[in-house]
N, C-alpha and C positions, 0 to 999 in steps of 0.2 A: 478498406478498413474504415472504420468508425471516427466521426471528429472526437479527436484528444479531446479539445477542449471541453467535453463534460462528462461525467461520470453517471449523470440520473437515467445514463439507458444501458446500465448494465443489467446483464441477466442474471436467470438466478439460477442459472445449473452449474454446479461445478465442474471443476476441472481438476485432474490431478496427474500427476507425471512419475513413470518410474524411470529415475535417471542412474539406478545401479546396472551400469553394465561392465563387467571386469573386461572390456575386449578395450573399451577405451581409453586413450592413454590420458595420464595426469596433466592438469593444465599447466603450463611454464607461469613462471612472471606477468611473461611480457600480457599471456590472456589475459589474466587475473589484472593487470593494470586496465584493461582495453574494457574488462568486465567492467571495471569501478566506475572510467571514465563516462561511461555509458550507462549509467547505472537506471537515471532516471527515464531514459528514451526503452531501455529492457523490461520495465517494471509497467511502462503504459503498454507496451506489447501484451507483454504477458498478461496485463490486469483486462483488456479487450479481447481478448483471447488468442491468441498466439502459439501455437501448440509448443512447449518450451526443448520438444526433438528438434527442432525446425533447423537449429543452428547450435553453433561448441557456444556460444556467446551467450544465450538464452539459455542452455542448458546448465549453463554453469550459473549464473544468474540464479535460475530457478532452485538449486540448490542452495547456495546462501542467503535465499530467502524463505524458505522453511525449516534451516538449521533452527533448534532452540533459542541459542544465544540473539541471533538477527530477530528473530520472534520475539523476547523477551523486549531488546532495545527498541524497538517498534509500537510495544506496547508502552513503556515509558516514554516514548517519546509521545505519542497521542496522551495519558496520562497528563504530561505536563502541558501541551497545547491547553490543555480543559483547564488547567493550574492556571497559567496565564494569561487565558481570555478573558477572564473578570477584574484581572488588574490592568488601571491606568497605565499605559509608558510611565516608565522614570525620564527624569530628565538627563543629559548623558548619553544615553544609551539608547540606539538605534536598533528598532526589531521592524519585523515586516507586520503591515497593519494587519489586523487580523479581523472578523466579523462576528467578536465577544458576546451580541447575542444570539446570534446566529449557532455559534457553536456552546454556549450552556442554554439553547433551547432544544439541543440535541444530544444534551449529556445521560439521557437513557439509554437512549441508541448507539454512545459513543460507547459507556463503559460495559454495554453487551457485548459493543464489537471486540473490545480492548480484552473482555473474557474468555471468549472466542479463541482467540488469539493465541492467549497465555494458555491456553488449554494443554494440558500435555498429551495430545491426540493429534493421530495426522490430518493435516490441512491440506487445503487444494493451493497451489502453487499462484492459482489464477488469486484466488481471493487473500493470501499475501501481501502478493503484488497489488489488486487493487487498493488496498489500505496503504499503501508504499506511496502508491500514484496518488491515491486521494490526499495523503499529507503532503506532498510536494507540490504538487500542482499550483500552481500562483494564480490559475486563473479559473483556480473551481471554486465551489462551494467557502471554503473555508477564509480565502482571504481577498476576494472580489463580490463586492457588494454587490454587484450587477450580473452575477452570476446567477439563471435561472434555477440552477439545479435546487433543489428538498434536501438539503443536507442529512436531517430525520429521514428521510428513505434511500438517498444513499446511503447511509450508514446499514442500515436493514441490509440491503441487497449485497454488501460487502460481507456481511454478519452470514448471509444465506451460501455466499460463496465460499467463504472461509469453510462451511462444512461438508466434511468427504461424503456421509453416508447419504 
């Protein structure tokens, strides 16, 4: 597998998953907690590519991650990162530093990906998840100054993965 720690050598084929199959049985609770806790370690699988048959855990992952609604919160959530990269901290109030020019020197690319996204057309499970990873990640592009990656072309490669055809 691929070092986690950067996102600038994702490729650009996508990936997409048919996870309807009526033979399989409904996930309990207890996955669905095991999903969540896991949510972010499923999401770099799947964003490096992971095939998301591979496991119940993945597979269920990979479906709430191309639901509408998780697509929709996904895309507001980058939305508002782009919001609050140009404002100061308040005083009070502790957020994680973020790399404000870094990411409105990348707001072409973000609000392609973020269009992308909100598209109401099938997406690749893979290119989801990597937009999942790429905002989590503490230690990519977006909030580690030291971080090599082209935030502006990951973002692209994200944008490239996000589409099915």
């Amino acid at each position: 597998m691929r070092n986690p720690q950067s996102t600038a050598h994702l490729t650009t084929y996508p990936t997409t998953a048919t996870l309807d199959r009526p033979s399989a049985p409904l996930p309990g609770p207890g996955l669905k907690r095991l999903v969540n806790l896991r949510a972010a370690a499923l999401d770099r699988d799947l964003a490096f590519g992971a095939p998301p048959d591979a496991s119940r855990l993945l597979a269920l992952r990979a479906t709430e991650l191309v639901h509408p609604d998780n697509r929709a919160a996904l895309a507001a959530n980058w939305l508002h990162l782009l919001e609050v990269a140009g404002q100061a901290p308040r005083p009070g109030r502790s957020r994680v530093p973020l790399c404000g020019s870094r990411i409105l020197g990348a707001e072409t690319e973000l609000r392609q990906m973020v269009r992308a996204l909100s598209e109401p057309v099938l997406v690749s499970v893979r290119g989801v998840a990597a937009a999942s990873h790429l905002l989590g990640d503490g230690t990519g592009p977006l909030y580690d100054r030291r971080s090599p990656a082209d935030l502006g072309l990951t973002l692209r490669q994200v944008t490239v993965l996000l589409n099915v055809s």
